[in-house]
C-alpha positions as CSV (number, residue, x, y, z in Angstrom):
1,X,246.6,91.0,221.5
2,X,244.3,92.4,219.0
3,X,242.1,90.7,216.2
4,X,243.5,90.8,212.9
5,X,243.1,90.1,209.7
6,X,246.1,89.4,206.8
7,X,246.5,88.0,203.5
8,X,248.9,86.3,201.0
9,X,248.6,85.2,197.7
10,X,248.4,81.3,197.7
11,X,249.1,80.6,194.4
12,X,247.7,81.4,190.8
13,X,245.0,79.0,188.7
14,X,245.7,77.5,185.6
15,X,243.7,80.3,184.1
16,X,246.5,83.0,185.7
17,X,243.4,84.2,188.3
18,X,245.2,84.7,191.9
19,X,244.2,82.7,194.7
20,X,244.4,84.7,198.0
21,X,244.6,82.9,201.6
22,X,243.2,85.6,203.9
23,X,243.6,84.6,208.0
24,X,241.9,85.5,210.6
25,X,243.0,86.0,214.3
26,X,240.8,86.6,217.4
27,X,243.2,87.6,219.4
28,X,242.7,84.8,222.1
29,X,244.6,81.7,220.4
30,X,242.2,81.2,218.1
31,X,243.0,81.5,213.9
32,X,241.6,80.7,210.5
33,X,243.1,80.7,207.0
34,X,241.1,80.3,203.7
35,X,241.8,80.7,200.3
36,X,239.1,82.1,197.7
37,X,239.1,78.5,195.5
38,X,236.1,76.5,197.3
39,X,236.5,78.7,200.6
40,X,238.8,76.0,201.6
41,X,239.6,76.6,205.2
42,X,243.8,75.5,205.1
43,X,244.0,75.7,208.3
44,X,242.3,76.3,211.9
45,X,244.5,76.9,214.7
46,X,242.8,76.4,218.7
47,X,244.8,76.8,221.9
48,X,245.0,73.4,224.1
49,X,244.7,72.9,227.7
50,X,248.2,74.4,228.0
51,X,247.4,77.4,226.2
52,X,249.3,76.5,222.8
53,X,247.6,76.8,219.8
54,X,248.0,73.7,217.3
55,X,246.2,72.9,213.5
56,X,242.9,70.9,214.1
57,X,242.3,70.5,210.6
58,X,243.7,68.4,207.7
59,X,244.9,70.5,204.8
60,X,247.1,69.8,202.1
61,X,250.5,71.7,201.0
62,X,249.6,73.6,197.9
63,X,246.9,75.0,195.7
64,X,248.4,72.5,193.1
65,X,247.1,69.6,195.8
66,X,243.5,71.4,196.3
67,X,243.5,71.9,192.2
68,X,243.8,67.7,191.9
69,X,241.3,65.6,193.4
70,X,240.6,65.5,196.9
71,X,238.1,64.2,199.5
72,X,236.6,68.2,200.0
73,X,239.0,69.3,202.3
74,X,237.6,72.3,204.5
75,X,235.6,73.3,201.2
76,X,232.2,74.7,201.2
77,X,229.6,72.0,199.6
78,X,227.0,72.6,197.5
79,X,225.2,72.8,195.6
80,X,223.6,70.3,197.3
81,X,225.9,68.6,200.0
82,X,225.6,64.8,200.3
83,X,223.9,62.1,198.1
84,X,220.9,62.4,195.5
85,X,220.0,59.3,194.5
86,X,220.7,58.3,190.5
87,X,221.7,62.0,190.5
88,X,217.7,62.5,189.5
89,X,214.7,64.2,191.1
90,X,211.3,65.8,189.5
91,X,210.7,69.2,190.8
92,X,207.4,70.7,189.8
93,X,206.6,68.1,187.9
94,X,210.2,68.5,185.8
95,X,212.3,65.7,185.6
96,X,216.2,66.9,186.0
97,X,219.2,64.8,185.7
98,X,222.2,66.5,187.6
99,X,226.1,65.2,187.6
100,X,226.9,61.5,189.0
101,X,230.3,61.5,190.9
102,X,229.5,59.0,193.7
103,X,229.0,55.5,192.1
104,X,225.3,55.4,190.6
105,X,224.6,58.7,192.6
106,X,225.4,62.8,192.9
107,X,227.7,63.4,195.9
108,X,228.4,67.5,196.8
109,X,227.1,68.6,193.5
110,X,228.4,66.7,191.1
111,X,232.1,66.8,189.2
112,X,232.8,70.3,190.1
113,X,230.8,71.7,193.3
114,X,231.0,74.5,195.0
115,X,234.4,73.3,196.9
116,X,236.0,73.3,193.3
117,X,234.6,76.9,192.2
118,X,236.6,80.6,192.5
119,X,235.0,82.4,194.8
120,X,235.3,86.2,195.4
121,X,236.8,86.6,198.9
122,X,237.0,90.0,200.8
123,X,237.2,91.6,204.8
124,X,234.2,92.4,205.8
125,X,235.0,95.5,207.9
126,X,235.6,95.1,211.3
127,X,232.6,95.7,214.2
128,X,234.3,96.0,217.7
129,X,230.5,96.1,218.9
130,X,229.8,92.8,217.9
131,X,233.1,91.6,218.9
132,X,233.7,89.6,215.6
133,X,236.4,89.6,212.6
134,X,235.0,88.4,209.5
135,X,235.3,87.6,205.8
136,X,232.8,86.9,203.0
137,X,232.8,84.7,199.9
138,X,230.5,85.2,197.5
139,X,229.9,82.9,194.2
140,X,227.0,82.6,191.1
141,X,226.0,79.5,190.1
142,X,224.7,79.4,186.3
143,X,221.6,78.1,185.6
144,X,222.1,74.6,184.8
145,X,225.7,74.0,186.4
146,X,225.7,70.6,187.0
147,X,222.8,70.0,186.0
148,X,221.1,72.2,188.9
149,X,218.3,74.4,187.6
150,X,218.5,78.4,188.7
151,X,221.2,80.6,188.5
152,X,221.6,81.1,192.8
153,X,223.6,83.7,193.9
154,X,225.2,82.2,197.4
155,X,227.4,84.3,200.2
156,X,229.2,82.5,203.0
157,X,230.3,84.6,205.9
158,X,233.4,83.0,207.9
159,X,233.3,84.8,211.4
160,X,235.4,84.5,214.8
161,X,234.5,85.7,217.7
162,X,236.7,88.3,219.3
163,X,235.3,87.7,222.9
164,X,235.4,84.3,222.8
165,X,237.1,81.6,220.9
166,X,234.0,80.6,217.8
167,X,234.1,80.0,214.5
168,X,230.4,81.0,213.1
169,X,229.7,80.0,209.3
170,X,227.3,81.9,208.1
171,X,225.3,80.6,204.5
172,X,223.0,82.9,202.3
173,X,221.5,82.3,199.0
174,X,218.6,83.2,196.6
175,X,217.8,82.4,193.2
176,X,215.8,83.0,189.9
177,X,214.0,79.7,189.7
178,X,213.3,77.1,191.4
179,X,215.6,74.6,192.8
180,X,217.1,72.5,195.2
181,X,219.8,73.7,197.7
182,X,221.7,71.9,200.4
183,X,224.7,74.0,201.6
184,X,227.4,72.3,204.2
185,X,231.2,72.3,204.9
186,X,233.4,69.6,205.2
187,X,236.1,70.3,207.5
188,X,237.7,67.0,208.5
189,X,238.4,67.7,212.7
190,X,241.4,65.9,214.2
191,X,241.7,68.2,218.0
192,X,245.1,66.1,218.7
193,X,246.7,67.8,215.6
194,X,247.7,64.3,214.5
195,X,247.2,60.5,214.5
196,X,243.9,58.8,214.2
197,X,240.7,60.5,216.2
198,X,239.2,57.1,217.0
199,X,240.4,58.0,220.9
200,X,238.1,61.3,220.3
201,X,235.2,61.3,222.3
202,X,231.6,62.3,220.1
203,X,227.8,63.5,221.7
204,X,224.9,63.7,219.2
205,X,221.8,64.2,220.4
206,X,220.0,62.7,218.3
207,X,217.4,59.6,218.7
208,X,216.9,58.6,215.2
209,X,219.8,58.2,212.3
210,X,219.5,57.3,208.4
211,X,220.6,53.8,207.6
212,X,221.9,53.5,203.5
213,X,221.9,51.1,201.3
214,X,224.7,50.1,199.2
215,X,225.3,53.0,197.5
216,X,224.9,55.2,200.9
217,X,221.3,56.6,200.0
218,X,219.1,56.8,203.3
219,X,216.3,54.1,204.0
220,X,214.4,56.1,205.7
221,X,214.9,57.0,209.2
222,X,215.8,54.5,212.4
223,X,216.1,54.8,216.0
224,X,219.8,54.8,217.9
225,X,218.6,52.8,220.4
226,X,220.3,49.7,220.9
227,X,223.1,50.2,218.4
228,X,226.5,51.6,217.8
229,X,225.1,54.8,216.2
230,X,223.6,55.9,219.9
231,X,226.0,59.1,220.5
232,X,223.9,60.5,223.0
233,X,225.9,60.1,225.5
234,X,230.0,60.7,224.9
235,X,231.2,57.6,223.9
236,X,234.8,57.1,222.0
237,X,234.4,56.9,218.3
238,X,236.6,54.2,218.1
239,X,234.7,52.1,220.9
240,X,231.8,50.1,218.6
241,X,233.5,51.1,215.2
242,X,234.7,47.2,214.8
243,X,231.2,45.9,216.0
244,X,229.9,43.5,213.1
245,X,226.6,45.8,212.5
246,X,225.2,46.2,208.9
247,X,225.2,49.7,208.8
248,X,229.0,49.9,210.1
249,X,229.8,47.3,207.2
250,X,228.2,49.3,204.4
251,X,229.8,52.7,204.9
252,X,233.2,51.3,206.4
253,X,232.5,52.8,209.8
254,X,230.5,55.9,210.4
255,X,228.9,58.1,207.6
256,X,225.6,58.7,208.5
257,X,223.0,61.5,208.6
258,X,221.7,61.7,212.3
259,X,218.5,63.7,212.6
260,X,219.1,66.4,215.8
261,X,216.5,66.4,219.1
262,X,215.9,70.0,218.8
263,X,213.4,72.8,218.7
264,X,212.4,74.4,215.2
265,X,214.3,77.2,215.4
266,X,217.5,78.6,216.2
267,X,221.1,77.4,217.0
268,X,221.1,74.0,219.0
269,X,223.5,71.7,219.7
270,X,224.6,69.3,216.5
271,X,227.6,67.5,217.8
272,X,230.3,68.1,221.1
273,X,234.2,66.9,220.4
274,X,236.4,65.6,223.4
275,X,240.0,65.3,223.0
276,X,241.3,64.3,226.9
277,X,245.5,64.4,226.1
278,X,245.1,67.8,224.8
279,X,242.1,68.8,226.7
280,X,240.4,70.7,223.5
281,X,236.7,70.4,222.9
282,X,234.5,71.5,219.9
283,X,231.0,72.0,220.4
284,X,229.1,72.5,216.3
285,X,226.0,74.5,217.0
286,X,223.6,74.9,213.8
287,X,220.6,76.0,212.2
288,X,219.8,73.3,210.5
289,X,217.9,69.8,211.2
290,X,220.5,67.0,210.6
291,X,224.5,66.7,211.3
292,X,226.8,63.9,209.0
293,X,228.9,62.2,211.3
294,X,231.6,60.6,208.8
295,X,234.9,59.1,210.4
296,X,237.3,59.6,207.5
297,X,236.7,56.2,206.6
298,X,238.2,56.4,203.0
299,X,241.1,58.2,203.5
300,X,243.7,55.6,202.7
301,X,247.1,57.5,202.8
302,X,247.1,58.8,199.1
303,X,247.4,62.7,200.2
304,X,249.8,64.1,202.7
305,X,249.4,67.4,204.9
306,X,251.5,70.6,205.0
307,X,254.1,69.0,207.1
308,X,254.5,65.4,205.0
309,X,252.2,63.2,207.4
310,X,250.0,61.1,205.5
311,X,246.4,61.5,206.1
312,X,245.1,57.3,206.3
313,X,241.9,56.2,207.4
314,X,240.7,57.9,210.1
315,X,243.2,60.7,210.5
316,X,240.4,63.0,211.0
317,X,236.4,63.4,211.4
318,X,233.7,65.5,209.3
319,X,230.6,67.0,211.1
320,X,228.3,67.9,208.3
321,X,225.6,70.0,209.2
322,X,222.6,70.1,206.7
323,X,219.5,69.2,205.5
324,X,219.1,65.0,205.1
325,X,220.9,63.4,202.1
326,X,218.4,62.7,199.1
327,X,215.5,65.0,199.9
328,X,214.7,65.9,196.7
329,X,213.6,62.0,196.3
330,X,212.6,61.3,200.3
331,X,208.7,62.6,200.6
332,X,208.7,62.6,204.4
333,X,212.1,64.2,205.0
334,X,212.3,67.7,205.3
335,X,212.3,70.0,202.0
336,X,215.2,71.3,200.3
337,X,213.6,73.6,197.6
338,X,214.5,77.3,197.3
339,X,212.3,79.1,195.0
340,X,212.7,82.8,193.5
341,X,211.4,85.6,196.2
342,X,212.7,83.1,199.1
343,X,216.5,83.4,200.8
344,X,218.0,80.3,202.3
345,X,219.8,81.1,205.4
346,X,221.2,79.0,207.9
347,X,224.6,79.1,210.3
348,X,226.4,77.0,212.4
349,X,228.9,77.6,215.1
350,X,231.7,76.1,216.5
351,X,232.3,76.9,219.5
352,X,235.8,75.8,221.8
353,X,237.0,75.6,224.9
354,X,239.3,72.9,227.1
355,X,239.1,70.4,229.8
């Protein structure tokens, strides 16, 4: 069978603009749909053990559902992904005050992030060559939208490999002052198709995570060892979930940033997936320094999927890959600052297979 890309109009925004839900097939089992508000992937379709291709990720039934609140379903997050402290930071010496969602704090970029903004969606054309089918999204964000200094001019390529069964993100942005910039997606995984994922089976190598305070702001960095957030080996996510550690209490089970053992450059290995009854496994490859492990924690039953299953808590698993939450206000941690002349670029790639 042949790659292919098609496309059908998803619905229309209060504002009469069309929202188009453009899907991608490789050809080998392997599909993505995405619609052009938030680049919210709807749906990822990966062939199991069997050969029979099933939804791995949660998505709701219309763009009236994606249009009411939601816990970022498959959106693209920005403009900075995670937590800033207070919602403040002083950049060059400039105090800013950005949007507070998240408690006392900024979460994804405030009220309305990225995943909440129309995006302009088109095919990029096809390259047999490089053995990939491919769409871009492309969005400005004004100088000062929420509260973000710099008008940044971002493009997100979604590509799948025609050779193999990967789904590459692919994140580019520049801007016309300086600012702060943490791009991610937040795709909550579930390889069953269904149920909970605690039975899922998680590797992160990485030796050191970020333990939060109340309000889910790092403290700093702390070593795995001897804890329930040592992933180094594949463990079950469910297995130490109910263990009566601090950290575990505060966030309600997992939602932490783990800082990768990796080189400096390059894709390396964030986080690798087991699912044994269905045999499918994700490996997340990425550019960047850090991977959020979050277990779905606060999903409580609320919102319901395309085929009327309720999504509760733990129905499905984010993999974050980014920079470390609260940069802007962390000295030590790795910078976040784009400044005019520069271009942020980073990718990350998922990569599947079976057991």
């Amino acid at each position: 069978m042949n790659s292919s890309i098609t496309s059908r109009e998803f619905g229309r925004m209060p504002d009469g603009r069309t929202v188009t839900e453009y899907t991608l097939d490789n050809g080998r089992g392997l599909s993505l749909s995405a619609i052009n508000l938030g680049g919210i992937v709807t749906a990822l379709h990966v062939p199991d053990r069997e050969g029979q291709s099933g939804n791995i990720v949660l998505g709701l039934p219309t763009l009236e559902d994606y249009l009411k609140p939601h816990p970022h379903f498959g959106t693209i997050v920005g403009r900075y992904a995670n937590r800033i402290a207070g919602g403040r930071f002083t950049l060059d010496g400039v105090a800013h005050q950005v949007a507070v969602n998240n408690g006392a704090n900024s979460l994804h970029g405030g009220h309305k992030g990225f995943g909440t903004r129309f995006w302009h969606i088109e095919e990029v054309p096809a390259d047999s060559a490089a053995g990939e089918v491919a769409i871009e999204l492309r969005y400005t964000s004004a100088d000062g939208e929420e509260g973000f200094p710099g008008e940044v001019q971002v493009t997100v390529r979604y590509v799948l490999g025609t050779t193999d069964n990967t789904w590459r993100i692919d994140y580019r942005a520049v801007t016309d002052r300086a600012t702060v910039l943490n791009l991610s997606h937040h795709d909550y995984f579930n390889l069953a198709g269904g149920g909970a994922v605690r039975d899922h089976r998680l590797t992160i190598p990485a030796s050191r995570f970020s333990p939060v305070d109340a309000g889910l702001i790092p403290l700093g960095l702390a070593p795995v060892d001897g804890t329930p957030f040592d992933f180094r080996v594949p463990t079950q996510i469910g297995a130490r979930m109910d263990e009566p550690h601090e950290q575990l209490r505060v966030a309600g089970g997992y939602d932490h940033n783990w800082v990768l053992d990796r080189e400096p450059a390059g894709l390396a290995l964030a986080a690798r997936l087991e699912h044994e009854p269905s045999g499918r496994v994700m490996e997340v490859l990425t550019t960047e320094p850090a991977v959020q492990f979050y277990s779905g924690n606060f999903l409580d039953g609320s919102l319901r999927g395309r085929d009327g299953e309720s999504f509760n808590q733990g129905a499905g698993l984010c993999l974050e890959t980014q920079h470390y939450p609260d940069s802007p206000n962390q000295p030590g941690f790795p910078s976040t600052v784009l400044r005019p002349g520069e271009t942020f670029s980073s990718s990350t790639l998922h990569r599947f297979g079976v057991a």
